[in-house]
Every structure is written in C-alpha cells, then in structure tokens.
N, C-alpha and C positions, 0 to 999 in steps of 0.2 A: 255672550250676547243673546245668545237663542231663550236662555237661563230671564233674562231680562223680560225678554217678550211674554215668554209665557208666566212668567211672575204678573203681568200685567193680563194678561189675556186671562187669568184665573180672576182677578178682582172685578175685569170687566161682564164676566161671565153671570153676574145677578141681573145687568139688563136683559142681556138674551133670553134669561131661565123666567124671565117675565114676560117673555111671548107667549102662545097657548102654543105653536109649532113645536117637535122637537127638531126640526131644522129653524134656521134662524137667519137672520142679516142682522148685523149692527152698523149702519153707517155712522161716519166719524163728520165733525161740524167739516166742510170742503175750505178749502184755499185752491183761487184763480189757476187754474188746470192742473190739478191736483185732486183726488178722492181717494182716502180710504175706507175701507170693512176690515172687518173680521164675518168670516162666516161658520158656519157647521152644520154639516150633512151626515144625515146614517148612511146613506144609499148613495142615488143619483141625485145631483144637484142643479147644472144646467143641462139644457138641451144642446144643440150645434148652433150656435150663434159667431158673429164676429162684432166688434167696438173698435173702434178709429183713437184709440190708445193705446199707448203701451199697458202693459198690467206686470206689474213686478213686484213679487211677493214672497213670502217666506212657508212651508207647512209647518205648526205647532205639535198636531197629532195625528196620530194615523197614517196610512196611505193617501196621498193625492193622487188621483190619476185623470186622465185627457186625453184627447186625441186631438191631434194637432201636428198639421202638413205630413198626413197620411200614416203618420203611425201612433200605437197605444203608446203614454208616457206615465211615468211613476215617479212620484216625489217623498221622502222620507222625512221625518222630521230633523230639522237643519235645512236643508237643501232649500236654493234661492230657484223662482220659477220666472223666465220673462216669456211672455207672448208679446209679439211684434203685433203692431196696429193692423188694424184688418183681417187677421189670420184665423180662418176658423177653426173652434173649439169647443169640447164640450167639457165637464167637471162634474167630479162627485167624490164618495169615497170607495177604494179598492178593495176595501174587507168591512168583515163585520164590526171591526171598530171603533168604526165610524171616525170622521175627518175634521179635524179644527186647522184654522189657516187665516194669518193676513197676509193683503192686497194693497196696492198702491195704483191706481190708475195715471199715469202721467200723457199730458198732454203733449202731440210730438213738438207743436210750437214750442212750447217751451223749453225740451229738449236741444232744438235747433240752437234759439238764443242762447243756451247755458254751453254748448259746444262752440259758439262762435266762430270763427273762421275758418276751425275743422272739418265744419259739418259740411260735407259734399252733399250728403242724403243721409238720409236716418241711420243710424249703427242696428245691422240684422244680426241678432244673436242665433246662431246657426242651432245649439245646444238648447233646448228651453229649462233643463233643468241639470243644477254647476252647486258647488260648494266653492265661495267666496268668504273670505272673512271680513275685510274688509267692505264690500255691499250687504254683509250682514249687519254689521254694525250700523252702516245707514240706515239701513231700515227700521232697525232697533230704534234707531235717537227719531224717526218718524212715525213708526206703528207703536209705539211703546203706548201712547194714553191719545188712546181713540174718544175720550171722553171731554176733549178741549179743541180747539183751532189753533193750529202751530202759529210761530211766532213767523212773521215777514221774513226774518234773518235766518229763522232754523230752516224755512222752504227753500231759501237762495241755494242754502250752503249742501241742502238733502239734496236737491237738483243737479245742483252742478257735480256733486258725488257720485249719484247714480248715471249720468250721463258717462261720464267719464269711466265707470264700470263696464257701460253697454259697448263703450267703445274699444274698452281692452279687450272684451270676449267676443267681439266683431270679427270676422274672417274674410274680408272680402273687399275687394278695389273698387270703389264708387267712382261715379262722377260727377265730377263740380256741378253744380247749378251757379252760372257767372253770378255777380253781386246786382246787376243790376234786373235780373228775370226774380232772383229773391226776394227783391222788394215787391214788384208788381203783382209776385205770388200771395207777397203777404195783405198787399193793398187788398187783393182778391175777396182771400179770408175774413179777413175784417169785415166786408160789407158783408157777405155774407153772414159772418155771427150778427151784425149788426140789426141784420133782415131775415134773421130765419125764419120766420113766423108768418114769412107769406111766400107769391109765389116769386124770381129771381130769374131774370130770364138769361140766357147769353150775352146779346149782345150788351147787358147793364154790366156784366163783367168786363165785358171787350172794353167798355169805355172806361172803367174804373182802372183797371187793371194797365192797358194800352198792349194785353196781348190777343192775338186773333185765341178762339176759342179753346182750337185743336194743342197749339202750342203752351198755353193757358192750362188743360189739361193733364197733360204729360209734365211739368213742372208742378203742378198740382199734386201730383200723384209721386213725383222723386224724392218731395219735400215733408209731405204730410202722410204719405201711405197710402190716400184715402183720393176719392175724386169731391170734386167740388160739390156733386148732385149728393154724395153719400154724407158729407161733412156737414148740409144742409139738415139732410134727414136725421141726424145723429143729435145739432142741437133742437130741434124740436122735441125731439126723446127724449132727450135730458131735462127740457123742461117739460115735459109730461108728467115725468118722475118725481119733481119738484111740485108738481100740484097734487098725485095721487098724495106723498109725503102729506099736503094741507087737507089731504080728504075730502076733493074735490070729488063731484060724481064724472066718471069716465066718458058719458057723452058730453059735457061738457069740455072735459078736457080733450079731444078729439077737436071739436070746432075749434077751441083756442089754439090749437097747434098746428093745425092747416093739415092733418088731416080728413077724409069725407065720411065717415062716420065712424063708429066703436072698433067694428070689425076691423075696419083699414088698421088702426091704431092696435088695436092687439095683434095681426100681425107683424108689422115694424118691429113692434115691441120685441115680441118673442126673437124674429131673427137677430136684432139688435143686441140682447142681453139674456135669452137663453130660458125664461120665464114668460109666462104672461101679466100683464099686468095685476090683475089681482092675488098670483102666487107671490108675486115681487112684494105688493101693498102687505099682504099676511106674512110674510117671511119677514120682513123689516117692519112691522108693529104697527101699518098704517092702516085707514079701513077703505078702499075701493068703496065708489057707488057704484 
C-alpha cells in the first residue's frame, strides 16, 4: 500500500517541483471536513501551532519528526502519524534527507457522526505514531491522487474507516455526552460555522443551543476537542486561506474575516497552522498581497 502512495506521490511531484520553493505544499481539491496535502521539507517545516482536527497521515520519505504532548517524536517511512485536535505541534525533517509526507485533516464532527452511537468523546490516540496495515490502506484509497476531489461514497467509507481505526488504537474510558446535550452541541456548532465571520456572542448560543454557557462549554469541548471561541477563530482561518489561495491582498482579507488588522491575522495564522501567511501563500504556489 505505501508502494501505491508513493507511486502516486512521484507523478504528483512535477506540480510541487513547479513552485520556486524547495519546500512545498500541495493541497488536494477539499470535500466537506475533510483536507488533504502532500508536503516536503529539507529542514524545519512548522513552527508550534495547534488546528481543531484530527491530522492523520502517512511519511513517504525521510524522517518525520514533532513535538507533541511534551516529547521529540520520529516517524519512518510506512508509519501512520495521528495528532488529536488541538494538540500542539511542530514538524519538519530529522536529517539531512529531507522529509516527504501525506496528511488527512478530518474534521471531529464528522468523526463523531461516522462513530455514531459509540462516540462518547473523540477517540485520543495515546501513541501518535503506529504501524497499521489496514489505516494504511485507507489512506492509500484517500491520498492516493491528490490531483482530483474524492467521490461522496469513497469519503463516507475513508471516514467511517479511519474512525474506526482511531478507535481501536484509543486507550481509555470516556464519558457519554447523553443524546440530547449532543444535539444542542451540534445546534451550537452550526450557527457558529453559520456565523463565523462576525462577532457571536454567548448568550446567542445559550438561545440556540438551550444550554447555559458554562455547560455549553465543557460539552463543547468533550465533543469537538476544541471550545466554541477557538472553533470560531479557526473557521475564519480557514477562510483566510481560501482567499490568500484567490490572491487576495492580506489587508483585505483581514477585514473580511473579522479580524482588526494584518498583524492580528498573521498571528492567528501562525499559531493556527505553524506558518505565516505569506510563507503558507509561497509554499503552496499562491501569491500574498
């Protein structure tokens, strides 16, 4: 299966080698909370960042290494890598051989739904980096051709797959979140993607939702990883990125995103995703204003 990936990761590799960087991003066309890359680094790659998704991926070449929940980690080529939503981390390569690797960003919602009645709270992979054969091969039949947008039926079935992965290599006793704090959680969510672009106050949740704030939070955070205020700030990010992508100049996309000026928005950014924005725009072929 590794065999497959990197079969494909050599063909995909004329878009990269047509950036001016020799580090690179290549993002894959996205399906609804779902993102892949490929990326390649000689050195260091990101800074200490955290993202309110999972990230589960495979290394192609090289050494991968990270720090993450206080210790140095090392990944081989084969070896599956998950980071839990939230968890900070940084990445690059360990030697001088520099580092090739795909990424899966999964969104935990969607995790949840694909676990269904299981999911007390998100499955924490205690290990971030395992040898699986079978979550290799899912990832195969999903990072395989970053050059197209998976089919609605191959997401279902990748999802439900790797879910079910994260939950066999989970070590630990959760607790339920009842069925009916679930929904109100989700009602939450919703308006807030709905509305991320501006400001959200509490008590518009407390009425959406029907929980007081504090309870509201802690159910927030059992469910998604993440708190409501961060999950806010995370999709404005992502649509920032989405506009750098259109080559938008960055004080503009700052006002469109509800943050107060450039600066505010290149920090976000960085702790967000470990880059600043215009390393992000150059490493993935876009042009920053």
């Amino acid at each position: 299966m590794l065999d497959v990936l990197r079969d494909e990761s050599a063909r995909s590799l004329g878009r990269l080698c047509e950036l001016p960087a020799q580090d690179a991003i290549m993002a894959a066309p996205s399906n609804p909370g779902l993102e892949r890359i490929e990326a390649r680094f000689a050195g260091d790659g990101y800074d200490l960042h955290r993202h309110d998704t999972y990230a589960i991926g495979i290394t192609l070449h090289g050494v991968q290494t990270f720090w993450y929940r206080g210790e140095r980690r090392y990944s081989l080529p084969g070896n599956i890598i998950v980071l839990h939503p939230d968890e900070v981390h940084d990445g690059g390569a360990g030697t001088d051989d520099g580092l090739r690797y795909r990424m899966l960003y999964l969104e935990p919602a969607l995790a949840l739904r694909a676990l269904g009645s299981r999911a007390g709270s998100l499955p924490f992979v205690n290990d971030p980096v395992f040898a699986d054969q079978s979550m290799t091969a899912t990832l195969s039949a999903a990072l395989g051709n970053l050059d197209e947008e998976l089919d609605e039926l191959l997401v279902d079935d990748v999802v439900s797959q790797l879910t079910q992965g994260l939950a066999r290599h989970a070590r630990q006793n959760v607790k339920s979140v009842g069925a009916l704090a679930v929904r109100q959680t989700e009602l939450a969510r919703d308006y807030l993607e709905e509305h991320a672009l501006r400001l959200v106050r509490s008590d518009e949740l407390e009425a959406v939702s029907g929980l007081d704030r504090y309870a509201l939070s802690r159910n927030f955070r059992a469910l998604y990883a993440t708190s409501p205020h961060r999950f806010l700030l995370m999709r404005r990010l992502q649509r920032a990125r989405e506009m750098i992508k259109a080559r938008e100049p960055l004080a503009e996309i700052a006002a469109a995103t509800g943050f107060s000026d450039q600066s505010h928005l290149n920090r976000q950014f960085k702790k967000a995703f470990g880059l600043t924005p215009g390393r992000w725009a150059g490493l993935t072929g876009a042009s920053a204003g």
